[in-house]
N, C-alpha and C positions, 0 to 999 in steps of 0.2 A: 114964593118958593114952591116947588114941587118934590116929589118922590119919586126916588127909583121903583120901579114895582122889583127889580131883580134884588137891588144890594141895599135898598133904601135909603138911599146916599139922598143928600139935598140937591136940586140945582134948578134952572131956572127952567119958569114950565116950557118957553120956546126951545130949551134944549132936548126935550125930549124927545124921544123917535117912538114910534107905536111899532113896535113885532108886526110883521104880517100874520093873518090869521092863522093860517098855517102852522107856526110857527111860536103862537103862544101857546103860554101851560095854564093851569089852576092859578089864577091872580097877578100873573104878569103879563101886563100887554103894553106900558110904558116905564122904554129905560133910557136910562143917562148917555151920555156920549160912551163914556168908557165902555157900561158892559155893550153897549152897540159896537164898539169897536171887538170886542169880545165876542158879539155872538158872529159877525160878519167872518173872525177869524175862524171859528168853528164851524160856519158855514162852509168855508172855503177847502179847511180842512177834510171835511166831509165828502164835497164834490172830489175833491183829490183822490179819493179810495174810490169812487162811482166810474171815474176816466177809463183806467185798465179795462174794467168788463165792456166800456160803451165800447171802446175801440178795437177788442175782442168780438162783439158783435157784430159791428159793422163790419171787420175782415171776413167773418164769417160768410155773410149775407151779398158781399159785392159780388157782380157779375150775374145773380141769382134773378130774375125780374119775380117781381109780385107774384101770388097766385093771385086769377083772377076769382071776383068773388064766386061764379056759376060754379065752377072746377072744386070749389070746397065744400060747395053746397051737397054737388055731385057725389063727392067723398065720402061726404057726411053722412049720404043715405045708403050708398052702398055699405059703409059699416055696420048699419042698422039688420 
């Protein structure tokens, strides 16, 4: 038997999932099915709020081509 690092719950060590680094805290880096099911949902929840601005940005930015990099370089000194 194994340990949740999140809820401390029992379960068997092949059930456990490892956090991406990322994504671990202070002393949790392997959890049970459930809180994985938990963190994925909170993950997703997350990316849900991130959507609106990506795709605000990208309206923003179509049509627009790159600045190349010289042109910024250029920019940059002139401000100086």
């Amino acid at each position: 038997m194994a340990k949740c690092d999140l809820c401390s719950g029992d379960c068997a060590a092949h059930e456990l999932a490892q956090l991406l680094t990322q994504y671990q805290a202070a002393g949790v880096r392997d959890v049970c099915p459930a809180c994985r099911r938990w963190a994925d949902k909170t993950k997703g929840e997350l990316l849900a709020k991130i959507a609106p601005k990506m795709r605000a940005a990208v309206e923003a930015r179509k049509g627009a081509p790159p600045t190349p990099w010289w042109r910024r370089g250029l920019s940059a000194l002139s401000a100086t």
